[in-house]
C-alpha positions as CSV (number, residue, x, y, z in Angstrom):
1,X,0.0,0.0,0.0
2,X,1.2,3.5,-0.9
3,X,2.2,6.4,1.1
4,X,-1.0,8.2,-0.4
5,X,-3.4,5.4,0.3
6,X,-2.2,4.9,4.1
7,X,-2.4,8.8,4.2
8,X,-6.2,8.6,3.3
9,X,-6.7,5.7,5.4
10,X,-5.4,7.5,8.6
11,X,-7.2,10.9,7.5
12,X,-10.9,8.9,7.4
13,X,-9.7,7.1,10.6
14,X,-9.4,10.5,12.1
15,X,-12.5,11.9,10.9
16,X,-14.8,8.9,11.9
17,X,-13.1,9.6,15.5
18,X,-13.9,13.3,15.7
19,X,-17.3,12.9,14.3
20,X,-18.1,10.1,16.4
21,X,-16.6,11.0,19.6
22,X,-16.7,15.0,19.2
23,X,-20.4,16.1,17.8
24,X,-23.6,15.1,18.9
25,X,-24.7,12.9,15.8
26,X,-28.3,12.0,17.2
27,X,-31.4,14.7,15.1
28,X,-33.6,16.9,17.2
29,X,-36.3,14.4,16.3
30,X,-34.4,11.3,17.2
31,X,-34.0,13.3,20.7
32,X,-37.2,14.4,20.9
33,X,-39.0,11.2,20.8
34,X,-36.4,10.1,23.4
35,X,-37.4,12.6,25.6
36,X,-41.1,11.8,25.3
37,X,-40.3,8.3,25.9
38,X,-38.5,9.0,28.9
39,X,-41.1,11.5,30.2
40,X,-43.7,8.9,28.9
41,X,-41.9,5.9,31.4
42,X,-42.0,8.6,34.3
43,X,-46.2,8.9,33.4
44,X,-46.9,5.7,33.7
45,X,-44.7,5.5,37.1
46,X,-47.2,8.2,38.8
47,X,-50.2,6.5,37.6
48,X,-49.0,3.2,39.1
49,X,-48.5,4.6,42.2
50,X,-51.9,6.7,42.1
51,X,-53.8,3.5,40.9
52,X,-52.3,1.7,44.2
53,X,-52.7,4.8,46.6
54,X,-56.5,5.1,45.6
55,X,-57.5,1.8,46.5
56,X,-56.7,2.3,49.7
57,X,-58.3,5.8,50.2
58,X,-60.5,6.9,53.0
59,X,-63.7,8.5,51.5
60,X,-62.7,12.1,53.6
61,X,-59.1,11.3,51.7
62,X,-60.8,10.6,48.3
63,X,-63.2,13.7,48.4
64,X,-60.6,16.2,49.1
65,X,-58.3,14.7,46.1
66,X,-61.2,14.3,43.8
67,X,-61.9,18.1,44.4
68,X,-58.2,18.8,43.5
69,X,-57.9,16.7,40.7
70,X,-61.4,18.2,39.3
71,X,-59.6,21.8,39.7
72,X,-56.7,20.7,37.5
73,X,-59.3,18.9,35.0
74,X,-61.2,22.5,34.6
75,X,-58.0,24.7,34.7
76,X,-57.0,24.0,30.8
77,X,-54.2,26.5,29.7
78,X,-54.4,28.7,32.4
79,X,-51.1,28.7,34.4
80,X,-52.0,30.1,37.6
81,X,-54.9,27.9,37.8
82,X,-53.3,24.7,37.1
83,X,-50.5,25.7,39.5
84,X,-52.9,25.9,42.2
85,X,-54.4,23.0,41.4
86,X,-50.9,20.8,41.5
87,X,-50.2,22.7,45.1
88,X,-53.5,21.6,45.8
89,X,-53.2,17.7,45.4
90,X,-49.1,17.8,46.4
91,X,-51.0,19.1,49.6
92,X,-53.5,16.3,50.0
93,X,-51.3,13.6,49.0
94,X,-48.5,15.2,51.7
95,X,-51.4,14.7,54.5
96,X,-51.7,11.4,54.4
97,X,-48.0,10.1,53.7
98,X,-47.9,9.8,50.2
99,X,-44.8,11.4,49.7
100,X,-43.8,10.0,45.8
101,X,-47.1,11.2,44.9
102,X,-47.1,14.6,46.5
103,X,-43.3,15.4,45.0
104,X,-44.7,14.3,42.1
105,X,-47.1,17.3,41.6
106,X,-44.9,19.6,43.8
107,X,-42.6,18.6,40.4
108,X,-45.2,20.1,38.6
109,X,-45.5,23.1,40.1
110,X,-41.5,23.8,40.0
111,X,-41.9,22.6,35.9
112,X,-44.7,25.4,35.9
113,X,-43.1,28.2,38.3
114,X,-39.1,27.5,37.6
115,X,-38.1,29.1,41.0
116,X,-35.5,27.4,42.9
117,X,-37.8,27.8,45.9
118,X,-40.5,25.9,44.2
119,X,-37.6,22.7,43.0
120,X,-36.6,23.0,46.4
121,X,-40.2,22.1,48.3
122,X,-39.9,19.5,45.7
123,X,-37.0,17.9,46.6
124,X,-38.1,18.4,50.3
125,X,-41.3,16.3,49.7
126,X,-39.3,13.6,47.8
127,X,-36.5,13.3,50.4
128,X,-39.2,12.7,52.7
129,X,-40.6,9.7,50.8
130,X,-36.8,8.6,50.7
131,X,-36.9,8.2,54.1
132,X,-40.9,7.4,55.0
133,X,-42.2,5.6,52.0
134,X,-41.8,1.9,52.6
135,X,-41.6,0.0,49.3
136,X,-38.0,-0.6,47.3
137,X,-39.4,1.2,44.1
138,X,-41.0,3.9,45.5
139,X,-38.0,4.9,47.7
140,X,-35.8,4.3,43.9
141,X,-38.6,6.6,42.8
142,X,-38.0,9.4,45.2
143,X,-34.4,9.2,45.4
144,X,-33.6,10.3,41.8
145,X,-36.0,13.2,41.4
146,X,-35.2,14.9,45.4
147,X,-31.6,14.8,43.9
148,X,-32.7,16.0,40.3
149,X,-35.0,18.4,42.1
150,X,-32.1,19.8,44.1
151,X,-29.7,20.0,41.5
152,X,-32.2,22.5,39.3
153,X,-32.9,24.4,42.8
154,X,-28.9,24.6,42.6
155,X,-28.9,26.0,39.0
156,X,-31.1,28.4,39.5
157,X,-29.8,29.6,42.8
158,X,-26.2,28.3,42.9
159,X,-25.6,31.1,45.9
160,X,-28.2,29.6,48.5
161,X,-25.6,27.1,50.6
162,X,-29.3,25.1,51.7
163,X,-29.8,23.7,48.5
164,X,-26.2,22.2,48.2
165,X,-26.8,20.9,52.1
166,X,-30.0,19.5,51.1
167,X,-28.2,17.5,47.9
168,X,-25.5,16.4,49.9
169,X,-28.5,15.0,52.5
170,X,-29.7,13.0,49.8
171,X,-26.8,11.4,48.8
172,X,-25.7,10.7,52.6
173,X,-29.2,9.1,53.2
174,X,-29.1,7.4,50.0
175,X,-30.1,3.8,51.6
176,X,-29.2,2.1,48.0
177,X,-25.3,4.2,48.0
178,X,-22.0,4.4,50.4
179,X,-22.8,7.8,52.6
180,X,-19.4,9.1,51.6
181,X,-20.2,10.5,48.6
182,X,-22.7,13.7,50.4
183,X,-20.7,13.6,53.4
184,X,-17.3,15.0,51.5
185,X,-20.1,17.0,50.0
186,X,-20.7,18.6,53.2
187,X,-17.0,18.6,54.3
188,X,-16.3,20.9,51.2
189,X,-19.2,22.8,52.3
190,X,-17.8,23.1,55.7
191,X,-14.5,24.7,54.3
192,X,-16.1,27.4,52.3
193,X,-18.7,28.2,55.0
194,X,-17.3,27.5,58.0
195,X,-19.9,29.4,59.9
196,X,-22.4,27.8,58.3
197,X,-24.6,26.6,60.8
198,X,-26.9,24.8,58.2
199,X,-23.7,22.8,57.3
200,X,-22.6,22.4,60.6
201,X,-26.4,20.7,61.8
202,X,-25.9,18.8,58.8
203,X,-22.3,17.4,59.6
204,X,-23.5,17.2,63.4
205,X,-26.5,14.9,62.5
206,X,-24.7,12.1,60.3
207,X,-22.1,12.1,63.3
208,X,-24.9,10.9,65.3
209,X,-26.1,8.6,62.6
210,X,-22.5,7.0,62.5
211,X,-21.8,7.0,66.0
212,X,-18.7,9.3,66.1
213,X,-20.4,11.5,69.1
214,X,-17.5,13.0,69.8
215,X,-16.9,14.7,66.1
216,X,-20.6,15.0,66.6
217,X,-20.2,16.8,69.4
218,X,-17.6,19.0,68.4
219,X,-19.5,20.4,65.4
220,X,-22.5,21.1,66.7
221,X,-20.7,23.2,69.7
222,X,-19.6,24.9,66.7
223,X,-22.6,26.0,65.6
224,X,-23.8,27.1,69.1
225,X,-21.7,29.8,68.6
226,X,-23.4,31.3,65.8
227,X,-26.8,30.0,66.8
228,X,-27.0,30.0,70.7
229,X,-30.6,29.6,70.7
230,X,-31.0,27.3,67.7
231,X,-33.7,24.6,68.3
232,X,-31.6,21.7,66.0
233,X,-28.5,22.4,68.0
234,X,-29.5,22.4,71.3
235,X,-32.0,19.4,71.0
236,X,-28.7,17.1,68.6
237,X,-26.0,18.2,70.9
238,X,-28.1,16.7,73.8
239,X,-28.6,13.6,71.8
240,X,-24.7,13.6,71.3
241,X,-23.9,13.9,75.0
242,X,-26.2,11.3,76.1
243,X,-24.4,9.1,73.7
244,X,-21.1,10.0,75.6
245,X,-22.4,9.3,78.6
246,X,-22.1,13.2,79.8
247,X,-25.8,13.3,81.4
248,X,-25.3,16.2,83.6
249,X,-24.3,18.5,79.9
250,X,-27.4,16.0,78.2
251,X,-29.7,17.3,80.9
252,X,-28.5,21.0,80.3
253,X,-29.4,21.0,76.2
254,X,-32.2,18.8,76.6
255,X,-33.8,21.5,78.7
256,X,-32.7,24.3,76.8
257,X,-33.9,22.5,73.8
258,X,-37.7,21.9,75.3
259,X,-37.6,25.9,76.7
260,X,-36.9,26.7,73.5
261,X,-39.6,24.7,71.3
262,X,-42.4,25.7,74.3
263,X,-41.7,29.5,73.4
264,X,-42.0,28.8,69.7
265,X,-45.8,27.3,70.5
């Protein structure tokens, strides 16, 4: 084989590489339908889990969901409207524990609003069902949209330190994933706000979980300084104490901790 021919060899070689490797090659239609299809999947997901939850529905649970859902049905195109009517069934569904199901039209409101306030409730509801909702596919279910939900909260509003905290929650409490992977997230949270004391709770609270009191400890007298009469601090640090065995400084926050939630009442 000639120079020439092994020069045109190499040169297509090349170009197959860039254009493979270096453009996206898929059309906007190809895409599209692959969007629908995903968002289609993610449809049939909710009405699972609706068809489930409303066999078991009390008839006081069923009328004030029927009345939401007949709200969204009369809404059409008007935004505001069908906003209110998703808040309105996230609500109901939140009342009675079904936490997939409420994210899933707190989701809706976020899609509709686009605040990172609104993807943040979101990914509060859906962390909840992480944590409350008791079947293996539900809790999948949860897991990926509270970190999705975050992570838009994040891009809209990648200044507010909660929504990172919140993230990094969901990947510590992850029950399918190693912790590690939100607690370095908090670390790196803790060296660029050390006085923090959302970060510092945070850090405080998984100490507990893991059973290192004494870092545990050690944060949350941290936080105390910046939040002497913070509810979360007082009430973990007596938790991390009584761990230790330290009753007489356990009695001290526990107390502080109940005079504090009595004035909030």
């Amino acid at each position: 084989m000639s120079k020439g021919q092994l020069l045109v060899l190499s040169f297509a070689g090349l170009l197959f590489l860039l254009l493979y490797f270096g453009f996206d090659t898929k059309p906007k239609a190809q895409k599209e339908i692959e969007r629908v299809r995903t968002l289609t999947a993610e449809s049939t997901d909710i009405n699972s889990l609706l068809l489930t939850a409303k066999k078991n529905l009390k008839e006081e649970e069923a009328s004030e969901i029927l009345l939401a859902e007949t709200k969204l049905s009369e809404a059409n195109k008007n935004k505001t409207d069908k906003t209110e009517a998703f808040k309105a069934l996230s609500s109901a569904w939140y009342k009675i524990n079904r936490f997939a199901i409420a994210g899933f039209y707190a989701q809706q409101v976020a899609e509709q609003e686009s605040t990172d306030e609104a993807w943040s409730i979101a990914g509060a509801t859906y962390n909840r069902g992480m944590n409350l909702e008791t079947e293996e596919k539900v809790i999948d279910y949860c897991t990926s949209r509270a970190k999705q939900a975050f992570e838009n909260a994040i891009s809209l509003n990648p200044s507010n330190v909660d929504h990172r905290v919140n993230l990094a929650t969901c990947y510590v409490e992850d029950k399918k994933n190693p912790p590690m992977k939100g607690v370095a997230m908090l670390m790196d949270l803790n060296k660029q706000y050390p006085e923090n004391v959302t970060v510092l709770i945070s850090l405080g609270r998984f100490g507990l979980m893991s059973k290192q009191y004494d870092k545990a400890a050690g944060r949350l007298e941290n936080a105390l300084q910046f939040a002497p009469e913070n509810i979360k601090v007082n009430c973990l640090l007596a938790q991390a104490y009584e761990s230790l065995g330290e009753k007489e400084k356990a009695k001290t926050f526990k107390d502080i901790c109940q005079s504090l939630a009595s004035a909030q009442r």
